[in-house]
C-alpha positions, -999 to +999 in steps of 0.1 A: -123-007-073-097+010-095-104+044-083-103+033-046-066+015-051-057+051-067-070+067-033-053+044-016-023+044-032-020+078-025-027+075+008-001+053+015+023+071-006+020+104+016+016+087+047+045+094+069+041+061+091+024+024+084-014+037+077-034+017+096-071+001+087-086+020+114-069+055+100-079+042+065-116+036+076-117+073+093-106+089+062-128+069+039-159+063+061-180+048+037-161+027+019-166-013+037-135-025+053-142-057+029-138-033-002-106-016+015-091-053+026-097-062-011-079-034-028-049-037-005-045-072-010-049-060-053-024-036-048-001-057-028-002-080-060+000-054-086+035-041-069+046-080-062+039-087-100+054-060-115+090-066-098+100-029-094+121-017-068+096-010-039+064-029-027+033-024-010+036-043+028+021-047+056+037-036+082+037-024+124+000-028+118-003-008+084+007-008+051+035+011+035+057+013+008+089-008+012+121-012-006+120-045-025+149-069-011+162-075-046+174-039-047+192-042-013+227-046-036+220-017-057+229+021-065+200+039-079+226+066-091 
């Protein structure tokens, strides 16, 4: 399962919009959805756990990186 949250990871890193279960399934066709749910929700926890500055959501019926609302008061320069 580690290399499949890398893939995704990346996936959702370059995607330009929310990447959507159905996108995610056409580019990794045989990979089960249950495998795919099951890594998301891992890598939803691994970014949740860690506390950095962004997190892994789902969102407009896809998941993509988010700005974590701690940050919201911050400068990153």
């Amino acid at each position: 399962m580690k290399d499949l949250k890398n893939i995704l990871e990346c996936l959702i890193f370059v995607s330009d919009e929310p990447l959507s279960m159905n996108r995610i399934k056409k580019i990794l066709p045989d990979v089960d959805v249950k495998e795919i749910r099951q890594a998301l929700i891992s890598l939803i926890e691994d970014y949740d756990a860690r506390e950095g500055g962004f997190h892994l959501r789902e969102v407009a019926g896809g998941y993509q990186f988010r700005s974590a609302p701690n940050t919201g008061n911050m400068s990153c320069a």
